[in-house]
DRENDO-1510 file (C-alpha; in Angstrom, 1 decimal, always signed):
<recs>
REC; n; res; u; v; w
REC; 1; UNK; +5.4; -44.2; -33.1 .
REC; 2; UNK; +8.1; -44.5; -35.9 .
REC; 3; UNK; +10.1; -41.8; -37.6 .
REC; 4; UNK; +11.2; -43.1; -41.3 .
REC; 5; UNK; +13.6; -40.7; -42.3 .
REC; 6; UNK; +16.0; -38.5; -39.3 .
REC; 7; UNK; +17.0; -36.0; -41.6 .
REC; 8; UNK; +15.5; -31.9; -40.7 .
REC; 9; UNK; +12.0; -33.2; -40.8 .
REC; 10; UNK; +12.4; -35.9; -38.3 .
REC; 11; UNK; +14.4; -34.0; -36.2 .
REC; 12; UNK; +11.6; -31.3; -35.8 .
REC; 13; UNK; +9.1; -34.3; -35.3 .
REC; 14; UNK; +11.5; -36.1; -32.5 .
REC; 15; UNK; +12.2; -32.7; -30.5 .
REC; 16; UNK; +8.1; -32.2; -30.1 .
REC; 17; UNK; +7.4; -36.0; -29.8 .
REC; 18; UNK; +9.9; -36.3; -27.1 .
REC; 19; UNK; +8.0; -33.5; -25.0 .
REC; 20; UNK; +4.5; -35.4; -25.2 .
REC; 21; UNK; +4.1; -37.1; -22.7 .
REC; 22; UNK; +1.2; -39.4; -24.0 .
REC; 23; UNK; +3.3; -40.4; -27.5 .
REC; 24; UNK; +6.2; -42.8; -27.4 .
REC; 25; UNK; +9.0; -42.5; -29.9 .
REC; 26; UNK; +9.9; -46.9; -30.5 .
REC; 27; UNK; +12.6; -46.2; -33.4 .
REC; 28; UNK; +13.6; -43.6; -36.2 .
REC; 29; UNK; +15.3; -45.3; -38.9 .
REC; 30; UNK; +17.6; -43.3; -42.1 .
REC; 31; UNK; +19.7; -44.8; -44.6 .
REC; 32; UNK; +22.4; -42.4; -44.0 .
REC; 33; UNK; +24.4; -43.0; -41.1 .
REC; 34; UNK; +24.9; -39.3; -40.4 .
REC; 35; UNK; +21.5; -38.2; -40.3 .
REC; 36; UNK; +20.8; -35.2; -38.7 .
REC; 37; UNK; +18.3; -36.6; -35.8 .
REC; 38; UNK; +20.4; -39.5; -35.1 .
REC; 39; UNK; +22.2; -37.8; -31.9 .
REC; 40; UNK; +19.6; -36.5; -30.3 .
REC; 41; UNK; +17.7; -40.0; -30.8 .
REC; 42; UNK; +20.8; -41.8; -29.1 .
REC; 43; UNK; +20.4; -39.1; -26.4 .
REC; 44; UNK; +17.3; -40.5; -25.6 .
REC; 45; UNK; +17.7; -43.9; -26.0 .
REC; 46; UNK; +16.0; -44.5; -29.1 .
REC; 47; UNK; +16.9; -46.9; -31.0 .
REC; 48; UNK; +18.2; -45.7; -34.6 .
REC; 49; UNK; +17.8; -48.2; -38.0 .
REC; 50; UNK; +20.1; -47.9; -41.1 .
REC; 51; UNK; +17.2; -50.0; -42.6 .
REC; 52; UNK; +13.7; -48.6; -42.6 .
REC; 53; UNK; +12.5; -52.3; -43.6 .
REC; 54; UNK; +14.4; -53.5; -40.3 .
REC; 55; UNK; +12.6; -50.7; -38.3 .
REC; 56; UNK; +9.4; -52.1; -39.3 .
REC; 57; UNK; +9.8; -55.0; -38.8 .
REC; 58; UNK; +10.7; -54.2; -34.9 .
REC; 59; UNK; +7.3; -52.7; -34.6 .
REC; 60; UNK; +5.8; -55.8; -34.7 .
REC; 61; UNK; +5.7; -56.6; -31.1 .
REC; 62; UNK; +3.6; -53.6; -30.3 .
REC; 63; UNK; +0.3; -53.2; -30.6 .
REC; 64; UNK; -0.1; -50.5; -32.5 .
REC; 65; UNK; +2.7; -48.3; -34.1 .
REC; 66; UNK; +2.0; -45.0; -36.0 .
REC; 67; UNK; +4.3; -44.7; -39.0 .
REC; 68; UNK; +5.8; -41.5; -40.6 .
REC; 69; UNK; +7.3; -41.4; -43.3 .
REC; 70; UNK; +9.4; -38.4; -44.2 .
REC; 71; UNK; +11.4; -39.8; -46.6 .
REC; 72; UNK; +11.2; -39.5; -50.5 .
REC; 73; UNK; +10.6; -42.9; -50.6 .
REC; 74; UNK; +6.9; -43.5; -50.8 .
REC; 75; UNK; +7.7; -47.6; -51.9 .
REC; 76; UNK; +8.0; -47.4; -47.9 .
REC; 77; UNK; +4.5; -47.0; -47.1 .
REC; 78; UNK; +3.4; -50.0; -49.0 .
REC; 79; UNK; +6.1; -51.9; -47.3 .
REC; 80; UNK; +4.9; -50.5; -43.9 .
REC; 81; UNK; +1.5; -52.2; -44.9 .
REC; 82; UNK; +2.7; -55.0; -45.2 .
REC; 83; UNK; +5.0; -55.6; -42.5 .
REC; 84; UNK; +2.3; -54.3; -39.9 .
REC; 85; UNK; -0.1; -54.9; -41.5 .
REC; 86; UNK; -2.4; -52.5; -39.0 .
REC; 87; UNK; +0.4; -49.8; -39.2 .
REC; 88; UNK; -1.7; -46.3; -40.1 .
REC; 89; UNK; +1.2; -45.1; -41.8 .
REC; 90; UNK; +2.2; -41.4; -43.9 .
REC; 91; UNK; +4.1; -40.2; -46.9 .
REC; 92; UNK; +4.0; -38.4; -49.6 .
REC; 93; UNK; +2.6; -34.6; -49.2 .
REC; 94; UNK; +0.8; -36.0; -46.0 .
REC; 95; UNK; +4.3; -36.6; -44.5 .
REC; 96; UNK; +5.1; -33.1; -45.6 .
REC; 97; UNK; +2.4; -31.8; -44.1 .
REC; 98; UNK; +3.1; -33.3; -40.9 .
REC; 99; UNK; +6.6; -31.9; -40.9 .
REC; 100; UNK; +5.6; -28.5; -42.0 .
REC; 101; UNK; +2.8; -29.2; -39.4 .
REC; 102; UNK; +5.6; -29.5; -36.6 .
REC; 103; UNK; +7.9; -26.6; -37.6 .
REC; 104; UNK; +4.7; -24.5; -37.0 .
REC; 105; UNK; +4.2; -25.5; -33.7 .
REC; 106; UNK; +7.9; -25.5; -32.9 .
REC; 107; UNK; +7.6; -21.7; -33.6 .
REC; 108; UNK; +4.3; -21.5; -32.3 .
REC; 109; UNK; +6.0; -22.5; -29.2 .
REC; 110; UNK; +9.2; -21.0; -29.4 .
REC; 111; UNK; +7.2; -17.5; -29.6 .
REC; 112; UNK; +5.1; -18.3; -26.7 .
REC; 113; UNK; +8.2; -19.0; -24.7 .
REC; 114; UNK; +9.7; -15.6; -25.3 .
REC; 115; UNK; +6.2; -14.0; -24.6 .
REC; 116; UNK; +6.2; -15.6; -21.4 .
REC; 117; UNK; +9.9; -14.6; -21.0 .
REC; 118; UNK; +9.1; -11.3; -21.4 .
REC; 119; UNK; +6.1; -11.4; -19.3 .
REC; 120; UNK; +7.9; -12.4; -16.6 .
REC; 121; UNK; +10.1; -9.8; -16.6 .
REC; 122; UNK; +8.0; -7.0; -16.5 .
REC; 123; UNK; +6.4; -9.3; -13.6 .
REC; 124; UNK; +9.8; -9.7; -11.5 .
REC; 125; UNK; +11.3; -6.1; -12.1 .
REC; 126; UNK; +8.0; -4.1; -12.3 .
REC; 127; UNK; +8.5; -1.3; -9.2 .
REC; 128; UNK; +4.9; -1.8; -8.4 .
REC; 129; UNK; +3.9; -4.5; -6.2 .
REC; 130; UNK; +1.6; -7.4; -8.4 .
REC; 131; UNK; -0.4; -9.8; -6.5 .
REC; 132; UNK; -2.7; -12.2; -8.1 .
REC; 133; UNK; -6.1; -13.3; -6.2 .
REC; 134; UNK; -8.5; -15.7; -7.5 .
REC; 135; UNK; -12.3; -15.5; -6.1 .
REC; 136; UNK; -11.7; -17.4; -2.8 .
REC; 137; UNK; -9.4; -14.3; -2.2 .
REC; 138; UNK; -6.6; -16.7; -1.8 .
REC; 139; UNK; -3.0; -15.1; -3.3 .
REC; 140; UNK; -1.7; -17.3; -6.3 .
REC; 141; UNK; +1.1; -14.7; -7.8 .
REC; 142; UNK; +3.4; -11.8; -5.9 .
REC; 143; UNK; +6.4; -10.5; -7.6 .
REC; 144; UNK; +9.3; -9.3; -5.7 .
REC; 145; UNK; +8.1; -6.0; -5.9 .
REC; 146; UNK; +5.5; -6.6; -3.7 .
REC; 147; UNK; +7.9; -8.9; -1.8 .
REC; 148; UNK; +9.6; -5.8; -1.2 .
REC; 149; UNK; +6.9; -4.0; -0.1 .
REC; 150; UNK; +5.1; -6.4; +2.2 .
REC; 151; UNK; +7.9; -8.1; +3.8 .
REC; 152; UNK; +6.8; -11.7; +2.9 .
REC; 153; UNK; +8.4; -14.0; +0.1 .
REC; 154; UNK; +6.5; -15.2; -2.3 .
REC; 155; UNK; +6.4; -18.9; -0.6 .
REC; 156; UNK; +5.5; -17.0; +2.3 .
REC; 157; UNK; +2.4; -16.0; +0.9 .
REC; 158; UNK; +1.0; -18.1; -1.6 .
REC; 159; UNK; -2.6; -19.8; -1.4 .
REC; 160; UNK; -2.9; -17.3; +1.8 .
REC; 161; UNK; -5.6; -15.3; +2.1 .
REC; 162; UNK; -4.9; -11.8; +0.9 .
REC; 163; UNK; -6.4; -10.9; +4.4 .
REC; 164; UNK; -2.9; -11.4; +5.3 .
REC; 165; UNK; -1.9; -8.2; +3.9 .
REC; 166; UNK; -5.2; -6.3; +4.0 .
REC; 167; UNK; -7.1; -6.8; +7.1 .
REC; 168; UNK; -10.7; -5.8; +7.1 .
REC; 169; UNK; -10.4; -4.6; +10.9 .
REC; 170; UNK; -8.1; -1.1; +9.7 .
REC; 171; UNK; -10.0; -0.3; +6.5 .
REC; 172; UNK; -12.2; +3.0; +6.9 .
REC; 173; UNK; -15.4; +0.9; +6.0 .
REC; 174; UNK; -14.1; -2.3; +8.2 .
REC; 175; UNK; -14.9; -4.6; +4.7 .
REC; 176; UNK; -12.5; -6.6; +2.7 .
REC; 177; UNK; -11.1; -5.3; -0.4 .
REC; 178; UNK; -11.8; -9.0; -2.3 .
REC; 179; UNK; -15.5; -8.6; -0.7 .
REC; 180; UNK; -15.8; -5.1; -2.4 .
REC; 181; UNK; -14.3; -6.6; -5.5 .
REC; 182; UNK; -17.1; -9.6; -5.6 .
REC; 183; UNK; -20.0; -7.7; -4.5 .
REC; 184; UNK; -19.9; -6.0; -8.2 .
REC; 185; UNK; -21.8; -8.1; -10.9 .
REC; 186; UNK; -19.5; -5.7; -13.7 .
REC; 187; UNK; -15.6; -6.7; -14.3 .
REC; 188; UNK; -13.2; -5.0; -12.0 .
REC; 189; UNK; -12.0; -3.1; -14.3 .
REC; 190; UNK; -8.6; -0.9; -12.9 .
REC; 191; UNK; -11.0; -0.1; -9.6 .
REC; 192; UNK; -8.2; +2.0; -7.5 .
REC; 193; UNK; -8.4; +2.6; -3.6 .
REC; 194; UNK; -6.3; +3.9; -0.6 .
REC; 195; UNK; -6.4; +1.1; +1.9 .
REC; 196; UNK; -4.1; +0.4; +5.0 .
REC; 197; UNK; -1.9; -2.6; +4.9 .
REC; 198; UNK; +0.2; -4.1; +7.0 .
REC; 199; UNK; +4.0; -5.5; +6.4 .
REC; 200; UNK; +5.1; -8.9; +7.6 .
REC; 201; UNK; +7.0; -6.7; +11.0 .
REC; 202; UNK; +3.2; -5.9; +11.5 .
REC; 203; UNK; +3.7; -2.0; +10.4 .
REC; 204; UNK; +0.6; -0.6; +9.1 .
REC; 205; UNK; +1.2; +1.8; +6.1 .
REC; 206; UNK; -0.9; +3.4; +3.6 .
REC; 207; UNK; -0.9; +2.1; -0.4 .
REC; 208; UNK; -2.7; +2.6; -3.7 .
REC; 209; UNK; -4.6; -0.7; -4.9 .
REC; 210; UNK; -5.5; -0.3; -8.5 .
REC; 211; UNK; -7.6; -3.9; -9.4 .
REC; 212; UNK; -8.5; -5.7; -12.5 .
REC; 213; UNK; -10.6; -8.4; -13.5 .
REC; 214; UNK; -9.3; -11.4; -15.8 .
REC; 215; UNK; -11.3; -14.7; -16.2 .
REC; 216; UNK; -8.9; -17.8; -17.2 .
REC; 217; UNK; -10.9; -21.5; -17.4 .
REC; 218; UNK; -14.3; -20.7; -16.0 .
REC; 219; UNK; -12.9; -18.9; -12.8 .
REC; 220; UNK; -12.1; -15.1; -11.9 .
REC; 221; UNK; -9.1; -13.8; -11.1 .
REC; 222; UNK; -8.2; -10.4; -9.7 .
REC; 223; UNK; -5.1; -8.9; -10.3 .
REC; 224; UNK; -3.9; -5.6; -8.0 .
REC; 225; UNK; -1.1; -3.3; -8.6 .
REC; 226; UNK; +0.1; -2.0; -5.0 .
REC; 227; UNK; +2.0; +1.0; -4.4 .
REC; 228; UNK; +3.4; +2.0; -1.1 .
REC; 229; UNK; +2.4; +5.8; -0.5 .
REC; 230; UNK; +3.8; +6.4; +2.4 .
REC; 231; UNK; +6.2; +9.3; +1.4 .
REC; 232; UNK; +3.1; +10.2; -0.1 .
REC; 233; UNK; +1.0; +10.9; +2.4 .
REC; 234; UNK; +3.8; +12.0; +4.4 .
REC; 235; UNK; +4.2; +14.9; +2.0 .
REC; 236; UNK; +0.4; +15.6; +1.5 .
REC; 237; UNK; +0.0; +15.8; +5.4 .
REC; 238; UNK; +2.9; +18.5; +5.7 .
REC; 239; UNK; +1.8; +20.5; +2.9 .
REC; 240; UNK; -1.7; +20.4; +5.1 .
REC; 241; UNK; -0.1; +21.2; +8.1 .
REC; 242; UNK; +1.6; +24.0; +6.4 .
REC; 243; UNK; -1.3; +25.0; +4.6 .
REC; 244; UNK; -3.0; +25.4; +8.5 .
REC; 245; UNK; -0.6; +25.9; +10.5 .
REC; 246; UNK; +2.3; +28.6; +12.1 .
REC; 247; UNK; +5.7; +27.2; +10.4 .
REC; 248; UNK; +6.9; +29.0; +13.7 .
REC; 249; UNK; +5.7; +27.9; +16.6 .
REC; 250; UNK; +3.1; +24.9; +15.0 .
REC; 251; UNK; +0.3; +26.2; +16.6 .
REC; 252; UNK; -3.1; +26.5; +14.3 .
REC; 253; UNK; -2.9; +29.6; +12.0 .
REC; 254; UNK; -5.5; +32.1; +10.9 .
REC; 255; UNK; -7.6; +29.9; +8.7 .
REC; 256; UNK; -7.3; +26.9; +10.5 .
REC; 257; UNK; -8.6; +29.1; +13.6 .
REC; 258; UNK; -11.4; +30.9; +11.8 .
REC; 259; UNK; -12.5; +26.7; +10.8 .
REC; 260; UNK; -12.6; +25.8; +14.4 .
REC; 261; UNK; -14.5; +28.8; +15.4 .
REC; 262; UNK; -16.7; +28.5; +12.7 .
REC; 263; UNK; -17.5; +24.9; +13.5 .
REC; 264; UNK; -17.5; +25.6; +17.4 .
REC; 265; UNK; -20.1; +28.0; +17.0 .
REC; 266; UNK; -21.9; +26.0; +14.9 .
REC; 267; UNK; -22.0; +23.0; +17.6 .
REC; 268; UNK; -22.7; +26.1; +20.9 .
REC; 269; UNK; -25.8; +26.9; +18.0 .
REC; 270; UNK; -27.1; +23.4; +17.8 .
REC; 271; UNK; -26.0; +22.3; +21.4 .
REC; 272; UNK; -27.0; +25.4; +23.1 .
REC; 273; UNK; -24.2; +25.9; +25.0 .
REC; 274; UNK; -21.6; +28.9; +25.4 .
REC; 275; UNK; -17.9; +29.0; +23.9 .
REC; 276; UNK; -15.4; +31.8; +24.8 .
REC; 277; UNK; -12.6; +33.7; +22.3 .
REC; 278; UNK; -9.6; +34.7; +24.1 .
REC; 279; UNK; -7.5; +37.5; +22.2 .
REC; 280; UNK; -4.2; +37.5; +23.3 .
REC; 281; UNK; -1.3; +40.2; +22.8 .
REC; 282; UNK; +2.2; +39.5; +24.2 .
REC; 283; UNK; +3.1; +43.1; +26.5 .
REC; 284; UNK; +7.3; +44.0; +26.4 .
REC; 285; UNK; +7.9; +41.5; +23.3 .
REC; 286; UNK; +8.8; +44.1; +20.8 .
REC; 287; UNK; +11.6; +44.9; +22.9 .
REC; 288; UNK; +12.9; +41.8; +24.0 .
REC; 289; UNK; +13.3; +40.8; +20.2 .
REC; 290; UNK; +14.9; +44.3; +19.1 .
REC; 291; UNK; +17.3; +43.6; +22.4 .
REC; 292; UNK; +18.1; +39.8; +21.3 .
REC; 293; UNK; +17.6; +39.5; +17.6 .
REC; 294; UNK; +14.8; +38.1; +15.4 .
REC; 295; UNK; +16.3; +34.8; +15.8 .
REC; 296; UNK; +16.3; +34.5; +19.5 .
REC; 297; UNK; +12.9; +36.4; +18.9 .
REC; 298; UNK; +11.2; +33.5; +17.3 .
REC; 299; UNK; +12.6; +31.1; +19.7 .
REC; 300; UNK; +10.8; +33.0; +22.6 .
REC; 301; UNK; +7.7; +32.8; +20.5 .
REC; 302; UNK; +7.9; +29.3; +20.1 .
REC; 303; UNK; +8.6; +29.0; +24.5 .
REC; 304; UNK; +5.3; +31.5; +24.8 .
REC; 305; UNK; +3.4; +28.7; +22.4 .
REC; 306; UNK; +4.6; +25.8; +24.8 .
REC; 307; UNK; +3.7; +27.0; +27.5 .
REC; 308; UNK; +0.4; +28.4; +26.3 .
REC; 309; UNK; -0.4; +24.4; +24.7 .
REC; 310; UNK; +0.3; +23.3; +28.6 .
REC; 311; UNK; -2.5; +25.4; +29.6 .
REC; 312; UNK; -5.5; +24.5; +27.6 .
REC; 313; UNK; -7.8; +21.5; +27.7 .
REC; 314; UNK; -7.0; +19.1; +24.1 .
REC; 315; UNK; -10.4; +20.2; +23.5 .
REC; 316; UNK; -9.6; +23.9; +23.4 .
REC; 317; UNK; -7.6; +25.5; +20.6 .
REC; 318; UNK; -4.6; +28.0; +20.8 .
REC; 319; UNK; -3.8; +29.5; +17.4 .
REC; 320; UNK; -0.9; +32.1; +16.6 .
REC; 321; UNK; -2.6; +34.5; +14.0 .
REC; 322; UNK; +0.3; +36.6; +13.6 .
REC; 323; UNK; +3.5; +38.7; +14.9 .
REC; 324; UNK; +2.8; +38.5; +18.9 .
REC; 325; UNK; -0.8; +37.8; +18.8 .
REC; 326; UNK; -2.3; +34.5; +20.0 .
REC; 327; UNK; -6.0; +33.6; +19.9 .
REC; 328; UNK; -8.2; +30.8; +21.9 .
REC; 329; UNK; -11.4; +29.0; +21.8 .
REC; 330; UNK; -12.9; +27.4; +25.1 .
REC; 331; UNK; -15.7; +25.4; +24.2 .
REC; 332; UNK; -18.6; +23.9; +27.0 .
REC; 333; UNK; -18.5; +26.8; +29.0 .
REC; 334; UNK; -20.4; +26.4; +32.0 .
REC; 335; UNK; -20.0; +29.9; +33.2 .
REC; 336; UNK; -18.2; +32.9; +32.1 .
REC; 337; UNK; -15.8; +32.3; +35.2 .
REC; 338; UNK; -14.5; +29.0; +33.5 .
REC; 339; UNK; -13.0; +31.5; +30.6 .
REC; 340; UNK; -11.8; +33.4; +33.3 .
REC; 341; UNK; -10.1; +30.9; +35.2 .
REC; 342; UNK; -8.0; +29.9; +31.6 .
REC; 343; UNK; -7.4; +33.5; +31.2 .
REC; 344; UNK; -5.8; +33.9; +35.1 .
REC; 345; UNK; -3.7; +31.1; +34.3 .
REC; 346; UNK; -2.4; +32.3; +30.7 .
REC; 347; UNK; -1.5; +36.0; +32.4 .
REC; 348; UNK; +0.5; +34.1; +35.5 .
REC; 349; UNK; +2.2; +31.7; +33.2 .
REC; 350; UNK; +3.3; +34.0; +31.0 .
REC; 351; UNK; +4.6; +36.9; +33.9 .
REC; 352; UNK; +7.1; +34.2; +34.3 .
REC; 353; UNK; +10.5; +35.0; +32.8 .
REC; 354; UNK; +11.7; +33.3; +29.8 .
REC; 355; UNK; +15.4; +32.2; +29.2 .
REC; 356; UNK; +16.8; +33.9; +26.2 .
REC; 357; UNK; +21.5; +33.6; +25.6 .
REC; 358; UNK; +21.5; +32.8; +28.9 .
REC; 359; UNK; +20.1; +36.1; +30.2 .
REC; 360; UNK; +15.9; +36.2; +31.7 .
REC; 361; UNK; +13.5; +38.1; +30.0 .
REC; 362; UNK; +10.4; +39.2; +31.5 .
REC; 363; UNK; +7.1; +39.6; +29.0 .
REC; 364; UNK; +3.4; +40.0; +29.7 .
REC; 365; UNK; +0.2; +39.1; +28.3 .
REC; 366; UNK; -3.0; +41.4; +27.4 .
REC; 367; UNK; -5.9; +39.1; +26.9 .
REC; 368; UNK; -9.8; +40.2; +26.0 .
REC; 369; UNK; -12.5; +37.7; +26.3 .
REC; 370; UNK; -16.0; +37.4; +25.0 .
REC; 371; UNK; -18.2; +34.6; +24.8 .
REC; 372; UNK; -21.3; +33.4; +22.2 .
REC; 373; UNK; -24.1; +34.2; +22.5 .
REC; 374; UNK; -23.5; +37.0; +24.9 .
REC; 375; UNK; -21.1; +39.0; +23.1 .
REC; 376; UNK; -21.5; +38.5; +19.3 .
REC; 377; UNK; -22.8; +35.3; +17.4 .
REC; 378; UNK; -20.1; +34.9; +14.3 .
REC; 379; UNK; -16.7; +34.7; +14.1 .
REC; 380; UNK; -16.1; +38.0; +13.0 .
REC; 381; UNK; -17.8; +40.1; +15.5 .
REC; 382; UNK; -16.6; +37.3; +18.0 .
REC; 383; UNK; -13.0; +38.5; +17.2 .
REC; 384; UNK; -13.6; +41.5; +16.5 .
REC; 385; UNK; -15.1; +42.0; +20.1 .
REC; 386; UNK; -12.2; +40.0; +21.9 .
REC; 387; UNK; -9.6; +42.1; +20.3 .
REC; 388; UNK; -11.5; +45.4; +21.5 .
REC; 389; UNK; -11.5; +43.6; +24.8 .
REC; 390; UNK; -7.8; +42.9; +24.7 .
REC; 391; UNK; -7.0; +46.9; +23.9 .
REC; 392; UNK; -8.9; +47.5; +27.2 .
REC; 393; UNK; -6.4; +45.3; +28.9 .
REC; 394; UNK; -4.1; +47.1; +27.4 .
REC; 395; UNK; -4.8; +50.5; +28.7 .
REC; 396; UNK; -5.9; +49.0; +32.1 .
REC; 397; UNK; -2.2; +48.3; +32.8 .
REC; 398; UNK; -1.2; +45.2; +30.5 .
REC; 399; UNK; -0.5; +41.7; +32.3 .
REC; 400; UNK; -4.1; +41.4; +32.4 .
REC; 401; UNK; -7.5; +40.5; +30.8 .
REC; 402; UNK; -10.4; +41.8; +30.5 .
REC; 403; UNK; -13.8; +40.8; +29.2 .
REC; 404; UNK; -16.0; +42.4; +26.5 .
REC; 405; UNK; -18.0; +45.4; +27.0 .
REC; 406; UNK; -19.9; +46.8; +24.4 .
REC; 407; UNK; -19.3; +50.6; +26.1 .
REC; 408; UNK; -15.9; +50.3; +25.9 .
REC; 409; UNK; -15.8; +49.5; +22.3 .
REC; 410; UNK; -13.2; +51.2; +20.0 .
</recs>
């Protein structure tokens, strides 16, 4: 191809001819010397005519040359004809065109530069982790969020399955996310889920995996925003646990203990078998904590919970459901003697002192026991009838338990 004419319009035309790969720019010719295009045409190695005629005349030993002309001098096509004779050559408002032609693409592409500027910064400092999976599930984009997040550099992870980073063996379900994904015939369109992951140090953790659906050239892509929720989950399972259980002593509170007795009923019901409620009350505690404080008060509590936790089966439950009062549930019960047995155990480990500032302090233990069906078959009149149980401990001497007898009901 030949420029004719390296002022502004055949500069434009040489800067986007030099980036295509398939044209080749033979010679861009101007009868000024200080033509505006000249420079970058040297740059190049390009050779540069004072003489348009001269330039055409070079062309001769190719082929075929394309000739624009950009100049006001249109006596230049006519010469270009016959010169080349085969030359397909330009000027005149088609020349113009041209040049208008390329300072539209020239924006055109200057624009989409900046886009893509801009779209890869929100894709480097996004706080989110972006991956990009196409339909074999392989990963073709990860931003240095998720770099962060995962552990692995981008070269690390690229064309690797995204298996890598979401195993199917620790989801819930035990399925691929990009099988999920594919197994719907509509767009993915923002599909979010809590899946476990697992970092490059082979930590498993807990993230948020919204997913979208994009089809570029024929073939799907899937795009997923990751978000580490660890601190997330860490915070939803304390405000659980302090939902259900004693901030004291971490033992299960009230309404967790009513749900376990609810449910172990339930199972005794279907299962037919027979469950126990112990109803403790701590005997001398009032005052050890009016002789020590509240503060070494709650830190005997907390000793009485330890030991109590040592003493039941990880099937059983121990609950603190207030003040000094402790409750239990032994499930499977083969015999009455089994809750029995527990509650020997409870009254011996608690007769033993405690060390409170250095000084020991002796407490004891009033337990009542009654068991489903025999007793009651709900949790209220279960309770109900271990606490009456426990007041008969109580007036039997303390330090000792005693099991539910519908005569000696308060």
């Amino acid at each position: 191809m030949l420029i004719l004419g390296a002022g502004r319009g055949g500069t434009a035309m040489l800067e986007m001819f030099l980036e295509d790969e398939l044209v080749r720019v033979v010679g861009i010719a101007d009868r000024i010397a200080d033509a505006s295009a000249f420079p970058l045409a040297r740059k190049h190695g390009i050779p540069v005519y004072l003489d348009p005629e001269e330039a055409l005349r070079a062309c001769r030993k190719f082929e075929h040359c394309i000739v624009y002309n950009l100049t006001h001098d249109d006596s230049l096509t006519a010469v270009a004809h016959q010169v080349l004779g085969y030359a397909a050559a330009t000027a005149g408002p088609e020349a113009k065109l041209i040049w208008q032609m390329v300072t539209n693409l020239k924006r055109v592409k200057t624009e989409l530069e900046s886009s893509q500027r801009q779209l890869k910064a929100i894709f480097d400092h996004a706080m989110d982790g972006i991956i990009t999976v196409d339909e074999s599930g392989a990963i073709q984009g990860f931003n240095p969020a998720a770099e962060s997040i995962f552990g692995y550099t981008q070269a690390e992870v690229l064309r690797k399955p995204l298996d890598l980073l979401l195993p199917a063996a620790i989801q819930a379900d035990g399925t691929a996310p990009m099988q999920r994904f594919l197994a719907l015939q509509e767009p993915a369109d923002a599909r979010a889920a809590q899946l476990l992951a697992v970092r490059k140090s082979g930590e498993t953790f807990p993230i948020e995996l919204s997913a979208s659906e994009m089809a570029l050239e024929g073939k799907r892509y899937f795009i997923g925003i990751a978000r580490d929720i660890t601190e997330r989950k860490q915070t939803e399972e304390r405000i659980e646990r302090m939902a259900h259980h004693d901030f004291l002593t971490g033992l299960a509170n009230r309404a967790l203990f009513r749900d376990r007795l609810e449910q172990a009923i339930a199972q005794a019901a279907r299962q037919g078998t027979r469950l126990a409620v112990l109803f403790l009350d701590l005997d001398g505690f009032k005052s050890v904590n009016d002789a020590v404080g509240h503060e070494a008060g709650d830190q005997l509590l907390c000793d009485v919970a330890a030991r109590l936790r040592g003493i039941v089966r990880a099937a059983d439950s121990v609950a603190r459901i207030g003040g000094d009062e402790f409750t239990f549930i032994l499930g499977n019960l083969r015999e009455t003697t089994d809750a029995e047995r527990v509650a020997r155990k409870i009254v011996q480990a608690i007769a033993e002192p405690f060390e409170i500032g250095n000084k020991f302090w002796s407490i004891g233990a009033s337990i009542g026991i009654a068991t489903y069906p025999d007793d009651a078959q709900d949790y209220e009149s279960l309770v109900k009838a271990a606490d009456a149980a426990m007041y008969q401990s109580k007036r039997s001497g303390k330090s000792t338990y005693t099991f539910f007898d519908a005569r000696t009901r308060e």
